[in-house]
py3Dmol code that shows the C-alpha trace and the ligand (Angstrom):
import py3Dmol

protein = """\
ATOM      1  CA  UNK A   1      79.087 -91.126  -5.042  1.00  0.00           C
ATOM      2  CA  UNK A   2      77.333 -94.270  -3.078  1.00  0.00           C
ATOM      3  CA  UNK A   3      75.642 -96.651  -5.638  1.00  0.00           C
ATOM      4  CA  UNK A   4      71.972 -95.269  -6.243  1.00  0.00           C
ATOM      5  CA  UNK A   5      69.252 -96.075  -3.540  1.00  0.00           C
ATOM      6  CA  UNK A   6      67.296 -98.812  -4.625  1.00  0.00           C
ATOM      7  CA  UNK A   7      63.903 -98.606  -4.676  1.00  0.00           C
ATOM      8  CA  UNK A   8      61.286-101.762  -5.569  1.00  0.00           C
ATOM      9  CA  UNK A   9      57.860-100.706  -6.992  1.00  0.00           C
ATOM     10  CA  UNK A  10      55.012-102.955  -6.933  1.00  0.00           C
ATOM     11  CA  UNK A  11      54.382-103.676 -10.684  1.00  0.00           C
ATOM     12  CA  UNK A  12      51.544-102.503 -12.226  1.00  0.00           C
ATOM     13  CA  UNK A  13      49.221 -99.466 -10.525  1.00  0.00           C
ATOM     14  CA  UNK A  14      51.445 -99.067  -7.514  1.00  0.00           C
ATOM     15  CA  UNK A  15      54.548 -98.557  -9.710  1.00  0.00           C
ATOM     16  CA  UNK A  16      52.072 -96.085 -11.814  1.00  0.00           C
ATOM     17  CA  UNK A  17      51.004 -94.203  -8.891  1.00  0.00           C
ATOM     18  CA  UNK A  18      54.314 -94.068  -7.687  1.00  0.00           C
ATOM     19  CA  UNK A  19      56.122 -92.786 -10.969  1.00  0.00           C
ATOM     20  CA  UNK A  20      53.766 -90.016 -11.306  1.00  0.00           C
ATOM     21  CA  UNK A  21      54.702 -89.251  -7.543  1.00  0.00           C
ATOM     22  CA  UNK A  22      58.423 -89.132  -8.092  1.00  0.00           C
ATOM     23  CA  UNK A  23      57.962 -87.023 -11.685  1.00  0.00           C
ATOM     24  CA  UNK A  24      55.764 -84.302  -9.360  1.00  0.00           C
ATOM     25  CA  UNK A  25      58.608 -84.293  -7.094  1.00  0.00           C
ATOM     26  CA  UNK A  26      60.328 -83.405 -10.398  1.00  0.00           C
ATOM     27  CA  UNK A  27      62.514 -86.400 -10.412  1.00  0.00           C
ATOM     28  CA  UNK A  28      63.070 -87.587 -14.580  1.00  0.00           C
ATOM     29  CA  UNK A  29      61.325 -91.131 -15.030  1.00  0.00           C
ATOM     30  CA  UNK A  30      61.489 -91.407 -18.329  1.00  0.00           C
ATOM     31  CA  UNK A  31      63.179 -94.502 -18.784  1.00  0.00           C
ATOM     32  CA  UNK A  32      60.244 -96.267 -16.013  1.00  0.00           C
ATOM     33  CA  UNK A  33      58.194 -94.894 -18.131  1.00  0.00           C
ATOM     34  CA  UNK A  34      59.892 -96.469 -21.644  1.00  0.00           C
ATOM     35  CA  UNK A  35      61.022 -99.382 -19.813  1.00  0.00           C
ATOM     36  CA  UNK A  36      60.336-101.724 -22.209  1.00  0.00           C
ATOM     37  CA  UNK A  37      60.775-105.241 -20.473  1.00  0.00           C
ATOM     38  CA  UNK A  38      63.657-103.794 -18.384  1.00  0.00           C
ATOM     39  CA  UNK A  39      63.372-104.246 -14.695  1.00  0.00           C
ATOM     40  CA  UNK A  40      65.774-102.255 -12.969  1.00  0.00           C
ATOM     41  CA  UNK A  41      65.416 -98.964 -14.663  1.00  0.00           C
ATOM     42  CA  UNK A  42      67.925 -95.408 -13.490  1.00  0.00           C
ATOM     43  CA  UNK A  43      66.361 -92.463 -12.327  1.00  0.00           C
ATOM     44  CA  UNK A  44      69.232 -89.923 -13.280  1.00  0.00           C
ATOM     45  CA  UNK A  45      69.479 -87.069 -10.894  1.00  0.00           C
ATOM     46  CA  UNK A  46      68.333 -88.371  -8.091  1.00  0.00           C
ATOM     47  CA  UNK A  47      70.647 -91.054  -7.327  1.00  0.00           C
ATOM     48  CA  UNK A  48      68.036 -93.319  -7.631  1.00  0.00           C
ATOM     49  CA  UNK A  49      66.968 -96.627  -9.278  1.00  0.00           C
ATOM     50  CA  UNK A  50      63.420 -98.190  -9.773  1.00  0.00           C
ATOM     51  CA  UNK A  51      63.452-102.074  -9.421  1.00  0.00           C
ATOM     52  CA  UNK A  52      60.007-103.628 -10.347  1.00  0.00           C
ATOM     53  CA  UNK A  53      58.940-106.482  -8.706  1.00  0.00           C
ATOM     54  CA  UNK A  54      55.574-108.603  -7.449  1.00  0.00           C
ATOM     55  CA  UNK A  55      53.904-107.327  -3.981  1.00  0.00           C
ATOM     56  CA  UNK A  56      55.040-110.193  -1.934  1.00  0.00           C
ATOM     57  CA  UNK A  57      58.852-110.072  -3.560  1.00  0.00           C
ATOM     58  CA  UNK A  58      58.993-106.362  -2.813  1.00  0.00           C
ATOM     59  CA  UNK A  59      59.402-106.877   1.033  1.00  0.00           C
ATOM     60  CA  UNK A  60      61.481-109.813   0.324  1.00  0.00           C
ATOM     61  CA  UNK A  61      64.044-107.225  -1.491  1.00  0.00           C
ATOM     62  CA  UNK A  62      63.486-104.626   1.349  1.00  0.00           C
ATOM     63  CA  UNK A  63      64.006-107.280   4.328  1.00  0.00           C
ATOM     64  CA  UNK A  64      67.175-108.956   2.685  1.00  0.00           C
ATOM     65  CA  UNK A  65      68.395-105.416   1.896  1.00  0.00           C
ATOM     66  CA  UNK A  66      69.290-105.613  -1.340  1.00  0.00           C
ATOM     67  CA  UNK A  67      66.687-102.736  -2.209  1.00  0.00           C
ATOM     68  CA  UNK A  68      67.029 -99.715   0.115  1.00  0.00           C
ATOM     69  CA  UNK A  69      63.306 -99.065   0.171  1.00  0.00           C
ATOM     70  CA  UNK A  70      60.040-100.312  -1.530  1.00  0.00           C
ATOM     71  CA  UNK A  71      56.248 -99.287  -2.312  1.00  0.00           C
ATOM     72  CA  UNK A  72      53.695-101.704  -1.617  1.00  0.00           C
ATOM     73  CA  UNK A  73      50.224-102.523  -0.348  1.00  0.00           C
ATOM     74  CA  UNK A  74      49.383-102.733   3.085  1.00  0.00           C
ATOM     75  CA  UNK A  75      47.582-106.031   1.774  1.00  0.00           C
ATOM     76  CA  UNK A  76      51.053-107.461   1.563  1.00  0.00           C
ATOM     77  CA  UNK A  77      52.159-105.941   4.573  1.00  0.00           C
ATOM     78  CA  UNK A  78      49.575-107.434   6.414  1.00  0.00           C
ATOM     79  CA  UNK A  79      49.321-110.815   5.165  1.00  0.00           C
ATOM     80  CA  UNK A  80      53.669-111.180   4.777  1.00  0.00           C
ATOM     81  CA  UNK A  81      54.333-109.197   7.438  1.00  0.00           C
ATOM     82  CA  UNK A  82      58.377-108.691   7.706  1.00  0.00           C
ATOM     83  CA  UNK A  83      61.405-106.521   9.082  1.00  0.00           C
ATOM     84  CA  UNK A  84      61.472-103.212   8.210  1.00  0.00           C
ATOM     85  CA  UNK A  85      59.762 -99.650   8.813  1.00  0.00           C
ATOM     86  CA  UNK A  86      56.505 -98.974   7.592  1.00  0.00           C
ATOM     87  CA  UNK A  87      57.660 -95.163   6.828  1.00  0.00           C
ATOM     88  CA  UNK A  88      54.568 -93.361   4.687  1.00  0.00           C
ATOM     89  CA  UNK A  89      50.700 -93.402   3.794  1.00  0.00           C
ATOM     90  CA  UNK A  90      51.573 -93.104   0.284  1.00  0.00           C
ATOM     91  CA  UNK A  91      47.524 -92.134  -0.083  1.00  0.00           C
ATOM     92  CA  UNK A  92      47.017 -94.217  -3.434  1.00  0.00           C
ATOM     93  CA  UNK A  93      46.351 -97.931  -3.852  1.00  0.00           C
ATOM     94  CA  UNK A  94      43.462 -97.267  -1.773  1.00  0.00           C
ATOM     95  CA  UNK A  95      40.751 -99.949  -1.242  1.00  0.00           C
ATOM     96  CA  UNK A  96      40.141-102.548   1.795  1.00  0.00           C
ATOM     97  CA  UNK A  97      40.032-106.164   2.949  1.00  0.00           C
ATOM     98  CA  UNK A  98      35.992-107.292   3.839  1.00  0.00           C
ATOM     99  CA  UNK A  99      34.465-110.044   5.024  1.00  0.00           C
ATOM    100  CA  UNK A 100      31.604-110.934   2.546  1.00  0.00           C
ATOM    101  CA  UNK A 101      29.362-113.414   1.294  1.00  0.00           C
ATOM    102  CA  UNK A 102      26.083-114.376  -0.443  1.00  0.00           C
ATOM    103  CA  UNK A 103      23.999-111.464  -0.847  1.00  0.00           C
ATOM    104  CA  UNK A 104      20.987-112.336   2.253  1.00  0.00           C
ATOM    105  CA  UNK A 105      23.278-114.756   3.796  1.00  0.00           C
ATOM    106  CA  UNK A 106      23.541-114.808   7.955  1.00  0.00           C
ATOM    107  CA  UNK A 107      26.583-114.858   8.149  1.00  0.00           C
ATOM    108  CA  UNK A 108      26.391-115.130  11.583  1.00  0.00           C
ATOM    109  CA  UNK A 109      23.797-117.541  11.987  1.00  0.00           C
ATOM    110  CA  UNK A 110      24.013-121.065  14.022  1.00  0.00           C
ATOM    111  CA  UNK A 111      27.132-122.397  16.173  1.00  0.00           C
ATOM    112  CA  UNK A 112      29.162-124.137  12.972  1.00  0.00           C
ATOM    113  CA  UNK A 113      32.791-123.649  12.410  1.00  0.00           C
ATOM    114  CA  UNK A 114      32.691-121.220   9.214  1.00  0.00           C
ATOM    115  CA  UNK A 115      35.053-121.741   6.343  1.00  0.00           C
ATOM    116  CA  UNK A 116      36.573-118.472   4.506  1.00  0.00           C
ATOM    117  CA  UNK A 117      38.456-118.616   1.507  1.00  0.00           C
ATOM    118  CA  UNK A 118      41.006-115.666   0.825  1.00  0.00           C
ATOM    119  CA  UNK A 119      44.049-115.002  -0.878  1.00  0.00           C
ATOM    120  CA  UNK A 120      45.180-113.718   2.877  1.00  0.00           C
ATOM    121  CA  UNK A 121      45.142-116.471   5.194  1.00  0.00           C
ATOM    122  CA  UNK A 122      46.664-114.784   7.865  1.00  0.00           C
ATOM    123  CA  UNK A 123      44.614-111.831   7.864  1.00  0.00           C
ATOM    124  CA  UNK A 124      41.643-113.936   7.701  1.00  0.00           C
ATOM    125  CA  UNK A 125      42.814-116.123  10.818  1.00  0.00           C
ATOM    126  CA  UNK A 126      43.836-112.913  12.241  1.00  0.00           C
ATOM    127  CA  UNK A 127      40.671-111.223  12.255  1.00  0.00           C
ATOM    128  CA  UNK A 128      38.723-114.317  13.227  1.00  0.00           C
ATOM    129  CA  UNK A 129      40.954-114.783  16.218  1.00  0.00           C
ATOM    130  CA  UNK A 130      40.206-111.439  17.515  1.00  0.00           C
ATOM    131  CA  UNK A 131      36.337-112.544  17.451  1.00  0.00           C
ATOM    132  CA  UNK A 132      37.120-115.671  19.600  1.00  0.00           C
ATOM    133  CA  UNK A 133      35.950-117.049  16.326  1.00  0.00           C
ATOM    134  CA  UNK A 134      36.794-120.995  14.893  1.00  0.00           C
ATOM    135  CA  UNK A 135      37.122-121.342  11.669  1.00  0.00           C
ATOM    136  CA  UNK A 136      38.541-123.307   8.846  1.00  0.00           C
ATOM    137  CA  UNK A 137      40.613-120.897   6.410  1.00  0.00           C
ATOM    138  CA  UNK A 138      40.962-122.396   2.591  1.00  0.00           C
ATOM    139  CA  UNK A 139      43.827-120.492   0.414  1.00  0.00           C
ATOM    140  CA  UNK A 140      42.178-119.308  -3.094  1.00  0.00           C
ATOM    141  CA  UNK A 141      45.190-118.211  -5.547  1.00  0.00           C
ATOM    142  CA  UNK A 142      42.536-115.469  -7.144  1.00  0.00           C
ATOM    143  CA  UNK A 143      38.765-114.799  -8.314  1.00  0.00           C
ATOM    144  CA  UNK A 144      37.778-115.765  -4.264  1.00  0.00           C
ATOM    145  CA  UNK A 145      34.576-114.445  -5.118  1.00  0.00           C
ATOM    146  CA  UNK A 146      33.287-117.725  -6.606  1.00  0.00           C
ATOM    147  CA  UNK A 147      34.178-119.565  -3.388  1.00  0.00           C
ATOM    148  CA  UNK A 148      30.732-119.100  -1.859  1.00  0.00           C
ATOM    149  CA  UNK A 149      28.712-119.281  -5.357  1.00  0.00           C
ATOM    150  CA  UNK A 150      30.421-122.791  -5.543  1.00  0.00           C
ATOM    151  CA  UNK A 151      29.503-123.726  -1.969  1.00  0.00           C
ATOM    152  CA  UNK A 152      33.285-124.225  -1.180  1.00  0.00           C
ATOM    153  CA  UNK A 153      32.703-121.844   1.657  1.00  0.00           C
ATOM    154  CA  UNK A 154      30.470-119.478   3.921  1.00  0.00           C
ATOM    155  CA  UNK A 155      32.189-116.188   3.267  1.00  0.00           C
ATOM    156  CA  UNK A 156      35.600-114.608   1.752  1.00  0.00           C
ATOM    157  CA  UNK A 157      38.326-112.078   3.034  1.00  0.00           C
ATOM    158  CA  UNK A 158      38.959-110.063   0.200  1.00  0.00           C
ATOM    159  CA  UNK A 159      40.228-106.336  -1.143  1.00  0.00           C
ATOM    160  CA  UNK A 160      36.809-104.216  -2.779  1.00  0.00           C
ATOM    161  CA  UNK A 161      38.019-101.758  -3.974  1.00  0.00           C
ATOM    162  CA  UNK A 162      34.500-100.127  -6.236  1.00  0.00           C
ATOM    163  CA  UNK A 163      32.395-103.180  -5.144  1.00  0.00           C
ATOM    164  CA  UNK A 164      31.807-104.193  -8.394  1.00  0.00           C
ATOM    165  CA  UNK A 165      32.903-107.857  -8.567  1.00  0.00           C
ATOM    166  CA  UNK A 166      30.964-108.444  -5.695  1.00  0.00           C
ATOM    167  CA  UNK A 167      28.153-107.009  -6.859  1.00  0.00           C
ATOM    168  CA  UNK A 168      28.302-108.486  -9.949  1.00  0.00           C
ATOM    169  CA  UNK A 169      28.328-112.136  -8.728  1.00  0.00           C
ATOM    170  CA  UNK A 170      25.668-111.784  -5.941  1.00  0.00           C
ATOM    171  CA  UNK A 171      27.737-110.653  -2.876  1.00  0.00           C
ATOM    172  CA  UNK A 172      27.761-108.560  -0.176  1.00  0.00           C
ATOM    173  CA  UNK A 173      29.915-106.614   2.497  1.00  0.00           C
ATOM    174  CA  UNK A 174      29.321-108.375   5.398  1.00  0.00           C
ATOM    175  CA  UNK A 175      32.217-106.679   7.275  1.00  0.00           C
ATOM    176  CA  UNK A 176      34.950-104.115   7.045  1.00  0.00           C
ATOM    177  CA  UNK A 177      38.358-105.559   8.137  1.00  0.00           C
ATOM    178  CA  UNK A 178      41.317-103.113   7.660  1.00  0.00           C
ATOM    179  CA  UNK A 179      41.303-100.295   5.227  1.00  0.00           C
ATOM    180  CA  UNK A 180      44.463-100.168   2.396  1.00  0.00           C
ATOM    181  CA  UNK A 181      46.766 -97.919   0.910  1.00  0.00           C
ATOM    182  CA  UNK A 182      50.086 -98.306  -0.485  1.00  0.00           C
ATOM    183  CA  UNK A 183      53.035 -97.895   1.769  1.00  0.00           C
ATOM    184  CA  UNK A 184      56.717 -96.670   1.402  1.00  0.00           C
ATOM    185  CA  UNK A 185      59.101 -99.554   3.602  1.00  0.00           C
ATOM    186  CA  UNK A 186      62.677 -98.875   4.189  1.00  0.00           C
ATOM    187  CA  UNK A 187      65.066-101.596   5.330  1.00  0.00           C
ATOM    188  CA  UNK A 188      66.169-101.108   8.940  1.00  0.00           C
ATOM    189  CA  UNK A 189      70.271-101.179   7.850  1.00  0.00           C
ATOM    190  CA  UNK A 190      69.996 -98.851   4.816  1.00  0.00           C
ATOM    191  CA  UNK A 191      68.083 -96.544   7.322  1.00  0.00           C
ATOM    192  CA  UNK A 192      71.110 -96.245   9.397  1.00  0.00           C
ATOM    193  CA  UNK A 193      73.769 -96.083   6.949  1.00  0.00           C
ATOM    194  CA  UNK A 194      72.081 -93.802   4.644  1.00  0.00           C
ATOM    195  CA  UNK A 195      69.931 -91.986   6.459  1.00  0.00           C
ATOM    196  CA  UNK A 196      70.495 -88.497   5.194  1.00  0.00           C
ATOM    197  CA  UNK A 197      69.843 -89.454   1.674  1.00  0.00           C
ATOM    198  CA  UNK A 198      66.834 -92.023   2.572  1.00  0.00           C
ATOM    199  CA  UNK A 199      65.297 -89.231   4.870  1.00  0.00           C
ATOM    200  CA  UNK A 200      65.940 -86.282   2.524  1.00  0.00           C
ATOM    201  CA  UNK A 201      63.687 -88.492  -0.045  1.00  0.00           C
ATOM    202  CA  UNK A 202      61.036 -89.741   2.396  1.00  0.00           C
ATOM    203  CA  UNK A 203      60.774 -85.730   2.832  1.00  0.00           C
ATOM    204  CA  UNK A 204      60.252 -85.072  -0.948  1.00  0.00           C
ATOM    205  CA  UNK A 205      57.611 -87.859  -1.169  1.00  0.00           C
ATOM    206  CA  UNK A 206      55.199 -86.500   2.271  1.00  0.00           C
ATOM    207  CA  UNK A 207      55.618 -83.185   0.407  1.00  0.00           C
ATOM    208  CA  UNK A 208      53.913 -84.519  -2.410  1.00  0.00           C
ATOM    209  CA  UNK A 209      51.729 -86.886  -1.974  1.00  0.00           C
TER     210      UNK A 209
END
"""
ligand_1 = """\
22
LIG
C 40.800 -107.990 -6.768
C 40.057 -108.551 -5.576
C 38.628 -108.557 -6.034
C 38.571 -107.335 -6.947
C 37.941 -106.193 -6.199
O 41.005 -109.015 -7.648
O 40.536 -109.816 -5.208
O 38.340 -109.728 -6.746
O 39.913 -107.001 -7.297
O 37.792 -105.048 -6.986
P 36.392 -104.304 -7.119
O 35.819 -104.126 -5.745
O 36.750 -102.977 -7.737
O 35.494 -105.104 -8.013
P 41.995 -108.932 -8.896
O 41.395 -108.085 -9.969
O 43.329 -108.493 -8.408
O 42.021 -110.417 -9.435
P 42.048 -111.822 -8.649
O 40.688 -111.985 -8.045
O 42.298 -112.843 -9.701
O 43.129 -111.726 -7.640
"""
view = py3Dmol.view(width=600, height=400)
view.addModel(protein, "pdb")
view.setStyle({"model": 0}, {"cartoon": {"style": "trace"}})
view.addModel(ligand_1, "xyz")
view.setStyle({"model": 1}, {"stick": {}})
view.zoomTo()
view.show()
């Protein structure tokens, strides 16, 4: 038999999400799920092995091919972008990037180049561009939302998921920018070379998610 496909899982709720996924296919997670500090974990059976890894390394391990597939946000996607096919809407992980900023605040208002902060430079510059839109884009590592309280800048590109931390700290949708969900990525070559196997489990995970 081939060496197991390799699949990386977003650690955390998209490696959740996606366990309970696999099990309802009826696939045996239960050392994921008693993994201890383990990060490449077997899922007997089905020829398959979990590797856990962060967002941004997960496409790393799908481009380079040394994991077969991956599950990750469209966030990532977005903002890494990348080599490989963008194969399912997994349906969880679901949330979306805004534009937002002080609760009142025009936005809008006056000819001024804005300045965003965000976590996602290129999606901010991205959606900017697509205004005809100048502005200057400062990279936040996390907690973007006190950008604007602190006067750093006019608004933020950020995921809301329930709204909460914005609402909690004065801030408001100003605009929607892309919805997200997370995403099943395979790597172009393992496509090819194991495509039976890759597309007999891609057909498992549509009929169950
Ligand atoms: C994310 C995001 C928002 C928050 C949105 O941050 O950047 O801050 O969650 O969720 P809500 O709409 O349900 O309130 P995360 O918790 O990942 O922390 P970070 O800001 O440090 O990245």
């Amino acid at each position: 038999m081939n060496r197991p496909i390799r699949m990386a899982l977003t650690k955390g709720r998209l490696e959740k999400d996606t366990v309970g996924l696999l099990e309802k296919i009826g696939f045996d997670c239960t050392a994921v799920r008693e993994k201890g500090r383990k990060l490449i974990l077997p899922v007997p059976d089905a020829n398959l092995e979990v590797v856990l890894a962060k967002a941004n390394d997960v496409i790393t391990y799908v481009e380079h091919g040394v994991c077969d597939m991956g599950v990750v946000g469209k966030d990532t996607i977005m903002e890494m972008g990348g080599k490989f096919f963008e194969l399912a809407d997994l349906g969880f992980g679901k949330c979306k990037f805004a534009l937002a900023s002080k609760k009142g605040w025009d936005f809008y208002r006056g000819y001024g180049i804005k300045t965003i902060a965000t976590k996602y430079p290129n999606v901010a510059r991205k959606f900017f561009e697509k205004k005809g839109m100048d502005t200057e884009i400062i990279k936040i590592e996390g907690s973007v939302e006190l950008a604007p309280l602190l006067e750093l800048a006019d608004g933020i590109v950020d995921i809301v998921e329930t709204g909460t931390t914005l609402k909690e700290n004065g801030l408001e949708v100003i605009e929607d920018v892309a919805p997200i969900s997370a995403r099943l990525i395979v790597n172009t070559v393992s496509l090819k070379m194991r495509q039976a196997e890759i597309e007999s489990l891609i057909e498992k995970i549509k009929n169950h998610i």
